[in-house]
C-alpha atoms as an extended CHARMM CRD file, in Angstrom:
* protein
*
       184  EXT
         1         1  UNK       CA             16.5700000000       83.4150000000       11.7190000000  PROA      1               0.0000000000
         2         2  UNK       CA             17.2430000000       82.7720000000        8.0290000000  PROA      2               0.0000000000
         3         3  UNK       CA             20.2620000000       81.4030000000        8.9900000000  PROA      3               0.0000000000
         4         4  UNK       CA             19.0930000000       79.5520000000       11.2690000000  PROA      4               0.0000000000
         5         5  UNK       CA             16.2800000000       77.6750000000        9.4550000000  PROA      5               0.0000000000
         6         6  UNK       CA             19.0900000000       76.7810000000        6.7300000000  PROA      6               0.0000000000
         7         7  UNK       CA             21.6560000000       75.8360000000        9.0930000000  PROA      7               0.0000000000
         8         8  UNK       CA             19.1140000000       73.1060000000       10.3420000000  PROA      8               0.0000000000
         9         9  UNK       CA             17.6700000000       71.7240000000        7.0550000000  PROA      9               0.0000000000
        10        10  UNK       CA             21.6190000000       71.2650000000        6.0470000000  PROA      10              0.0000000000
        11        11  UNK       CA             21.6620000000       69.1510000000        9.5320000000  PROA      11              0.0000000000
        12        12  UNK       CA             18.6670000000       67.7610000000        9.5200000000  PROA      12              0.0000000000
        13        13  UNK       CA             18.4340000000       66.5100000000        6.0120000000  PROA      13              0.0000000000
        14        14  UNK       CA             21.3070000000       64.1840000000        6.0440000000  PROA      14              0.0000000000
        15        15  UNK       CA             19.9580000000       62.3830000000        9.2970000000  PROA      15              0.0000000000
        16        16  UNK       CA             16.0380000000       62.1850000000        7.4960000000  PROA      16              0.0000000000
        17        17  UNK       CA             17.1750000000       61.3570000000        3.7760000000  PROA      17              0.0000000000
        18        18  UNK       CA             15.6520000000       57.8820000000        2.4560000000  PROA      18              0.0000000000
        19        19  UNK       CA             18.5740000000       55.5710000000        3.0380000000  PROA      19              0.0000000000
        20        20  UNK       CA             19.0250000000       52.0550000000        1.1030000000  PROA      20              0.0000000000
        21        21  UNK       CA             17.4290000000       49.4260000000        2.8190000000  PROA      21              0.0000000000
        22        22  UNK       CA             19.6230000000       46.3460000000        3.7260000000  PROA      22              0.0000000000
        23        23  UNK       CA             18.4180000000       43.8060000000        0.5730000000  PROA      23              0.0000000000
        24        24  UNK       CA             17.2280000000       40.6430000000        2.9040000000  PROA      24              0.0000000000
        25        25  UNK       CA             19.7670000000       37.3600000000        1.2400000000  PROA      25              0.0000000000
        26        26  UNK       CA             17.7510000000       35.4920000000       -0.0190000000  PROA      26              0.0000000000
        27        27  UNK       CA             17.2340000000       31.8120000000        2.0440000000  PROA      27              0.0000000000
        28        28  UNK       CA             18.8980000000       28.6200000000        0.9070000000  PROA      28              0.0000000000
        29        29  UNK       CA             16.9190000000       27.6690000000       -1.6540000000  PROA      29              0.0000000000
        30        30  UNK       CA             16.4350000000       23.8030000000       -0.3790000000  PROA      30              0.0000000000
        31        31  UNK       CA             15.6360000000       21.6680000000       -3.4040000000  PROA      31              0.0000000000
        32        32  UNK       CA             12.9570000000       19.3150000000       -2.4100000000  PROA      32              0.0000000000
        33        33  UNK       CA             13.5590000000       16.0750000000       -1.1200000000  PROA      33              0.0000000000
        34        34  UNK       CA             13.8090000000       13.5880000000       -3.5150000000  PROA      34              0.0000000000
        35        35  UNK       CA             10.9030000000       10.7260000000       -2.7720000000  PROA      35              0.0000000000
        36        36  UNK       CA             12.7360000000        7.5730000000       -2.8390000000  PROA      36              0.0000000000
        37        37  UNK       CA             10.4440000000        4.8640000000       -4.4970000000  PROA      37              0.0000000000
        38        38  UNK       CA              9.1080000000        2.4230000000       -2.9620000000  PROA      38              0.0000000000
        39        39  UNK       CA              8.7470000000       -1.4720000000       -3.8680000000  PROA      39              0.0000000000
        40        40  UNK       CA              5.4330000000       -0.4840000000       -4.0130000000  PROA      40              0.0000000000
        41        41  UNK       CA              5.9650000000        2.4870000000       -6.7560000000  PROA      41              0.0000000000
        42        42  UNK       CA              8.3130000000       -0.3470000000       -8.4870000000  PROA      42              0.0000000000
        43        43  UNK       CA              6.0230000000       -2.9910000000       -8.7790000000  PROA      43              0.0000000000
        44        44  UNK       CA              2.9750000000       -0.6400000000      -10.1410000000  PROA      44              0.0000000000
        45        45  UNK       CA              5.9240000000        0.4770000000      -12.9340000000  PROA      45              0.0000000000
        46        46  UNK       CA              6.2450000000       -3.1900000000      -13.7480000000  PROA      46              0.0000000000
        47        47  UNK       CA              2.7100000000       -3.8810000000      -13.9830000000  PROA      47              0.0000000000
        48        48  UNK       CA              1.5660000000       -0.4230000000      -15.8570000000  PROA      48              0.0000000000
        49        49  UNK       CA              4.3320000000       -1.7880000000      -18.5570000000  PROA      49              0.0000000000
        50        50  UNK       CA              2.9520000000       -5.5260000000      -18.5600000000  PROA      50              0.0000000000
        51        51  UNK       CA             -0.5760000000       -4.4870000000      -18.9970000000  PROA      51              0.0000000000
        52        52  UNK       CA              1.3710000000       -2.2650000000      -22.1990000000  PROA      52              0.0000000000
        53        53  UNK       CA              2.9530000000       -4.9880000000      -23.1600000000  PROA      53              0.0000000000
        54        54  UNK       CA             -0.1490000000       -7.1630000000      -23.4700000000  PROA      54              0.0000000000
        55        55  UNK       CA             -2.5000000000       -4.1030000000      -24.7200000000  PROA      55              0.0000000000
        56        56  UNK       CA             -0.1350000000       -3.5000000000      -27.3590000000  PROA      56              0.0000000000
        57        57  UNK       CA              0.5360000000       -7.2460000000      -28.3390000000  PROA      57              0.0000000000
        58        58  UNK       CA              4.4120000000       -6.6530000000      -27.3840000000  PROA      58              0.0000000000
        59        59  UNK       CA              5.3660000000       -9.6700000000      -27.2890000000  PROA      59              0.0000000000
        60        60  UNK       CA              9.5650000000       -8.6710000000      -26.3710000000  PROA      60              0.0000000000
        61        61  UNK       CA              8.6390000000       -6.2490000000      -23.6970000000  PROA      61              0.0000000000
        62        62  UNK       CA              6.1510000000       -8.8660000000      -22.4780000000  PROA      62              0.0000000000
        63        63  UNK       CA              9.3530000000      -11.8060000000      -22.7030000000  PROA      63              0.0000000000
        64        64  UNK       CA             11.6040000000       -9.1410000000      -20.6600000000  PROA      64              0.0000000000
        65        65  UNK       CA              8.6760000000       -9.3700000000      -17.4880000000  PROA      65              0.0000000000
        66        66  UNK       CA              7.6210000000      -12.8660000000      -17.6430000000  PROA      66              0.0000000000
        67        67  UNK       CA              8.9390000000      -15.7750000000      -16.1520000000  PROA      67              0.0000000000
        68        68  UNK       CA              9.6140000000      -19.1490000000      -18.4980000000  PROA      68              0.0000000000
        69        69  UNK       CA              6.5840000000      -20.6940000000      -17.3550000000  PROA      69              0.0000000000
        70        70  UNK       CA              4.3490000000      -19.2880000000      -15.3800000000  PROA      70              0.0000000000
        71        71  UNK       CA              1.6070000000      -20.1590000000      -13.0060000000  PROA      71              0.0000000000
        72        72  UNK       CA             -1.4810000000      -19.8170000000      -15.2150000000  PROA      72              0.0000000000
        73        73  UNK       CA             -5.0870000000      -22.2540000000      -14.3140000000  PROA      73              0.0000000000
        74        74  UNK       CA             -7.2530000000      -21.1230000000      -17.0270000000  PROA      74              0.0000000000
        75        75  UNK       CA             -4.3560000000      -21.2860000000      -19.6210000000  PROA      75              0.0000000000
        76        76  UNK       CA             -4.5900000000      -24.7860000000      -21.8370000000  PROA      76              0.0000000000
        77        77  UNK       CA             -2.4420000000      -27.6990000000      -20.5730000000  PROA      77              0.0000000000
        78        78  UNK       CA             -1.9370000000      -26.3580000000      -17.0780000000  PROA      78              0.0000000000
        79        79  UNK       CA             -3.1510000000      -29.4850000000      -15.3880000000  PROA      79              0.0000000000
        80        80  UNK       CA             -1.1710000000      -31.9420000000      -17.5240000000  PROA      80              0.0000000000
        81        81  UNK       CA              1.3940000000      -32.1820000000      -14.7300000000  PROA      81              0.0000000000
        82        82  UNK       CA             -0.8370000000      -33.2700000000      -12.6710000000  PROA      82              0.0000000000
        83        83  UNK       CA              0.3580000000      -31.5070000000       -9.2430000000  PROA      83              0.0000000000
        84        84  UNK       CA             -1.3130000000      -28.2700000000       -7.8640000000  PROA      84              0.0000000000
        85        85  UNK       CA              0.9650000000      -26.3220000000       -9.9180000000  PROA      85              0.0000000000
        86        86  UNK       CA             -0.4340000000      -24.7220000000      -13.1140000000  PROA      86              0.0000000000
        87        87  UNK       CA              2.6080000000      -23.8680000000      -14.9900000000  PROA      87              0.0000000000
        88        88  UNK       CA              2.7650000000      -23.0920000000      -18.2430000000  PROA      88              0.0000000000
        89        89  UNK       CA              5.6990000000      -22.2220000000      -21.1160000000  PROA      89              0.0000000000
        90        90  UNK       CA              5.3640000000      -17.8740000000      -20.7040000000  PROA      90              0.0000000000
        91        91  UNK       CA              4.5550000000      -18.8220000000      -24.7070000000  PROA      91              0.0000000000
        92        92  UNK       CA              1.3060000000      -20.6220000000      -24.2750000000  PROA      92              0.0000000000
        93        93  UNK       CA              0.1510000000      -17.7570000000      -21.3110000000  PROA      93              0.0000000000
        94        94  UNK       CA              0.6800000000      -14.8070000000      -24.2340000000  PROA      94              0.0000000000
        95        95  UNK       CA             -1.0920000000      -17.0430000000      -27.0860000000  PROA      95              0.0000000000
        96        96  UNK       CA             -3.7010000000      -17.2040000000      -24.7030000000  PROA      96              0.0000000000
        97        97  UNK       CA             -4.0400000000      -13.7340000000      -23.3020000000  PROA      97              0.0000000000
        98        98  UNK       CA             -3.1880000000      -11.4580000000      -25.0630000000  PROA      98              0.0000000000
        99        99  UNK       CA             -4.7820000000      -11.9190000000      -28.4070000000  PROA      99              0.0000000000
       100       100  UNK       CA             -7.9110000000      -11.1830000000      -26.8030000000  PROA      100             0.0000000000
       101       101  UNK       CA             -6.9350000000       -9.4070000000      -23.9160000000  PROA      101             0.0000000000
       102       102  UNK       CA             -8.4810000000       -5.9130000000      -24.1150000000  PROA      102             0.0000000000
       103       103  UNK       CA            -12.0350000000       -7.6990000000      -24.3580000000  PROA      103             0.0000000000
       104       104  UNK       CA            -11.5210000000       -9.6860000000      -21.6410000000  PROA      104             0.0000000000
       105       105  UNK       CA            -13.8550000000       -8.8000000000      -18.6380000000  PROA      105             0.0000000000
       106       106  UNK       CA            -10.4860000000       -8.3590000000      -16.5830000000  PROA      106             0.0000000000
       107       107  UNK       CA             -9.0740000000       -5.7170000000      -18.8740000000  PROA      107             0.0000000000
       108       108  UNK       CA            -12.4230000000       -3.8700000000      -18.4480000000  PROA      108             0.0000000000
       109       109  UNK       CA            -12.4440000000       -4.0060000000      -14.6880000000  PROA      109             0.0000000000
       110       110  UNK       CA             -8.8450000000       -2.6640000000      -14.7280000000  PROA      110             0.0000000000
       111       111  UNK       CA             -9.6480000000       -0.0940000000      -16.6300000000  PROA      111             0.0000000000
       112       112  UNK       CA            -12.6800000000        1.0470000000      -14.9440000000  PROA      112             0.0000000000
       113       113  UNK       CA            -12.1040000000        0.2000000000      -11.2970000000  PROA      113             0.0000000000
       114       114  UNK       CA             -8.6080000000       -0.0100000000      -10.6770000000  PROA      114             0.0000000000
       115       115  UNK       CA             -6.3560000000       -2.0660000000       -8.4030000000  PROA      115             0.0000000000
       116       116  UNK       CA             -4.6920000000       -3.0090000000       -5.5610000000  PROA      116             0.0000000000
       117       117  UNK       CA             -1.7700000000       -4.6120000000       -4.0650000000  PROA      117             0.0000000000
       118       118  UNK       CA             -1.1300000000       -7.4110000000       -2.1060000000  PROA      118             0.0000000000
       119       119  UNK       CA              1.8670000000       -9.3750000000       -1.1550000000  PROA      119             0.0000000000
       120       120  UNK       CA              2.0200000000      -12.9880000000        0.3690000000  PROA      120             0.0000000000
       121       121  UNK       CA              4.8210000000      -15.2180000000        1.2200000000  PROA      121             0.0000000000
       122       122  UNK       CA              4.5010000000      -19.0020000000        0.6320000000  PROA      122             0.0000000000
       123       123  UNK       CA              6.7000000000      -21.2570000000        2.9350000000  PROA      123             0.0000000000
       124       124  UNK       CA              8.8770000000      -23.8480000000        2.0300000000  PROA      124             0.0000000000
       125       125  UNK       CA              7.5010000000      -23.3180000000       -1.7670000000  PROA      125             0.0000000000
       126       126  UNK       CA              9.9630000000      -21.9800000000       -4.8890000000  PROA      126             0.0000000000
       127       127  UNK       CA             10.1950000000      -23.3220000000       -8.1280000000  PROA      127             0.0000000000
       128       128  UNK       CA             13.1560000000      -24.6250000000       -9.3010000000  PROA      128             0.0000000000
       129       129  UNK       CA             12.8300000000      -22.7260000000      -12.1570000000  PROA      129             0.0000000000
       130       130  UNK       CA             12.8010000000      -19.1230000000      -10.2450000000  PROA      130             0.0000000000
       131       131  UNK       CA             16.7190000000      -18.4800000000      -10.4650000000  PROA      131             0.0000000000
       132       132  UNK       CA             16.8860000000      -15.1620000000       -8.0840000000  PROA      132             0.0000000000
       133       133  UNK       CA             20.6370000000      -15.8850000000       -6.2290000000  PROA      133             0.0000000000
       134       134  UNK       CA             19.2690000000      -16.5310000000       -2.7990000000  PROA      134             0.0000000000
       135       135  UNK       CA             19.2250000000      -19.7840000000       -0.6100000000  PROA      135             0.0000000000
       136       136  UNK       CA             15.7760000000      -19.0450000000        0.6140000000  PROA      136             0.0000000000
       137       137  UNK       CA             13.0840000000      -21.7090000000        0.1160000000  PROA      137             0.0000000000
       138       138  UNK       CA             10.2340000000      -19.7110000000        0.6410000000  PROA      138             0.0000000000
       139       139  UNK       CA              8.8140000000      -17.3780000000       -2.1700000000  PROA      139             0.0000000000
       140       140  UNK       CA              7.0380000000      -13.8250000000       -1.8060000000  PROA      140             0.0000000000
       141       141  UNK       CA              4.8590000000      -13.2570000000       -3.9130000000  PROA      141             0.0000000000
       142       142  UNK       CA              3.5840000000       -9.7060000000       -5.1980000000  PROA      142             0.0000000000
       143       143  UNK       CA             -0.5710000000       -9.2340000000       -6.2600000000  PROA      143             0.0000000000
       144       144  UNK       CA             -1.7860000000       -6.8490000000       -8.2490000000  PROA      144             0.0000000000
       145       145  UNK       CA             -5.8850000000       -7.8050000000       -7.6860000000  PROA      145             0.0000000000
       146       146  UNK       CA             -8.1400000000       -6.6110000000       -9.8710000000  PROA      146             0.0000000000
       147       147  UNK       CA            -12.2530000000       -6.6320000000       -9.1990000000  PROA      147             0.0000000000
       148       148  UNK       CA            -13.6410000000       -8.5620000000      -11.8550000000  PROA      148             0.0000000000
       149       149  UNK       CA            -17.0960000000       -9.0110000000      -11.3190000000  PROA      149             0.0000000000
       150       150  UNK       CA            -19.4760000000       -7.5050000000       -8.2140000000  PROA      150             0.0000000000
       151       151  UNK       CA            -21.3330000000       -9.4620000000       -6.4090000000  PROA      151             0.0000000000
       152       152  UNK       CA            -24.6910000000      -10.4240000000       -8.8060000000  PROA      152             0.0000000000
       153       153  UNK       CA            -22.8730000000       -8.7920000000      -11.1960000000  PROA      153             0.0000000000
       154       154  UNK       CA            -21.9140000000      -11.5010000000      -13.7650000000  PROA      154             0.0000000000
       155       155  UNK       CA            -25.6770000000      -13.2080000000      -12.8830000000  PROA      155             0.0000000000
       156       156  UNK       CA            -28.0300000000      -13.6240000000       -9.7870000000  PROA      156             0.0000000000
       157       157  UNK       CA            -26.2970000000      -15.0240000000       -7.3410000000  PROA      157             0.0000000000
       158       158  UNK       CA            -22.3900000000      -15.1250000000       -8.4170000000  PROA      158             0.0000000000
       159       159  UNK       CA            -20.5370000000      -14.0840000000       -5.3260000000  PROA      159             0.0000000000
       160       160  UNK       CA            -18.5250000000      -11.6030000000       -7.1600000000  PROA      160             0.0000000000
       161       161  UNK       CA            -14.8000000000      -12.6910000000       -8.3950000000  PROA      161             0.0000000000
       162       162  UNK       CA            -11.0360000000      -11.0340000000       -8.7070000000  PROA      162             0.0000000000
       163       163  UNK       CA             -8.1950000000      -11.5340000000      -10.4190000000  PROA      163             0.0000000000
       164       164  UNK       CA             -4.4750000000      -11.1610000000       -9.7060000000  PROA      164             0.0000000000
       165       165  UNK       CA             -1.5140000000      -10.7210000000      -11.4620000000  PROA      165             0.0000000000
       166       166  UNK       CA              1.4610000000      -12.4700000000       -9.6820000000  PROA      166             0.0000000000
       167       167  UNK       CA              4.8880000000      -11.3060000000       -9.6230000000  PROA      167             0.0000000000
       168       168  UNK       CA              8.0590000000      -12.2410000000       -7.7950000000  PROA      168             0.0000000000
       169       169  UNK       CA             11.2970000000      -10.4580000000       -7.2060000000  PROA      169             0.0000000000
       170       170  UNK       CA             14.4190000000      -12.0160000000       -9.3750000000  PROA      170             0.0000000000
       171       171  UNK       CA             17.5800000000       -9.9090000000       -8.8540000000  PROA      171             0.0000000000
       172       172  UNK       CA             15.4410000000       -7.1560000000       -7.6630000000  PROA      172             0.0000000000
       173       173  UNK       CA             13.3870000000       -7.1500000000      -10.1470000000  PROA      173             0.0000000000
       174       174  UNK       CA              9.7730000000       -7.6100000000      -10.9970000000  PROA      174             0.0000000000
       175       175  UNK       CA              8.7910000000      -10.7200000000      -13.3140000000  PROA      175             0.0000000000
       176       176  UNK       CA              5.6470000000      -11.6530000000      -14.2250000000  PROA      176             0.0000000000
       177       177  UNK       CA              4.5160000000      -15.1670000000      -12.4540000000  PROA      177             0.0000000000
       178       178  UNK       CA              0.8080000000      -15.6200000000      -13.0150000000  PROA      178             0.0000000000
       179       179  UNK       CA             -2.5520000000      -14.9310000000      -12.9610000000  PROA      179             0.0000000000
       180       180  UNK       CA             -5.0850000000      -16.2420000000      -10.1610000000  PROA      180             0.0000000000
       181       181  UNK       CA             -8.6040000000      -15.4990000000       -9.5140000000  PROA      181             0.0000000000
       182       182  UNK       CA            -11.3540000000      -15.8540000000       -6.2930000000  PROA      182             0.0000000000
       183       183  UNK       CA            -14.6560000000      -15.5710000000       -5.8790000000  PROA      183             0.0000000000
       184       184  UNK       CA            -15.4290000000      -13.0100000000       -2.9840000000  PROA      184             0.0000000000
């Protein structure tokens, strides 16, 4: 019987020893997509290094985004031409923005409420002096609005106001145009 119990361990034992377990391969590690920006994500980088430009009174970064002239109501000598238009040299727009600009009640809104985008197309309107390469005589125009004032906020009874930053798209870039406001 001896025998016999040794005879089956030596027969048994190969058949119930721990074997190696087959190592799963690991999956194709799949890199993740890469997001492909938007003109949205674009225009946002263009304005987040305007608003730098201006905080930090760069005036070459802020001549690389602007226009020549751009369309600017509140700047001095914008109604001289006499047309709707408001254009000024990009020049007179910095002299008068960004000396001042991180008291302004529009660089306080920005920084405390944000922004938003907007984008408009104006037919049969383009400057002459917008150079972009294409035959088109309409011009889109990009808004970044900003919430100035709340309604009652300024004083009883103001309806509130906005401004926006314009851009426009010149060999697919972003360039600075203007700066409009609204009431609400």
């Amino acid at each position: 019987m001896k025998y016999l119990i040794i005879a089956f361990i030596l027969i048994a034992s190969p058949g119930f020893a721990q074997k190696k377990k087959p190592v799963a391969k690991p999956a194709a590690t799949k890199s993740a997509p890469v997001k492909k920006t938007t003109e949205w994500d674009e225009l946002d980088k263009t304005f987040v290094a305007f608003i730098k430009a201006l905080e930090n009174k760069d005036k070459m970064t802020f001549d690389s985004i602007a226009l020549v002239k751009l369309d600017c109501a509140e700047c001095p000598g914008s109604d001289e031409q006499g047309d709707i238009t408001h254009y000024v040299p990009s020049d007179v727009f910095y002299i008068t923005v960004a000396e001042d600009f991180k008291l302004s009640p529009v660089y306080k809104a920005l920084t405390s409420r944000g922004y938003a985008f907007n984008s408009m197309i104006l037919k049969g309107f383009k400057p002459s002096f917008i150079k972009d390469g294409s035959d088109s005589k309409d011009l889109k125009v990009y808004e970044v609005w900003v919430p100035t004032y709340k309604p009652n906020e300024l004083s009883k009874g103001h309806p509130g106001s906005s401004h926006a930053f314009q851009f426009v798209k010149v060999h697919g870039e972003f360039r600075f145009f203007g700066l409009t406001s609204q009431t609400l």
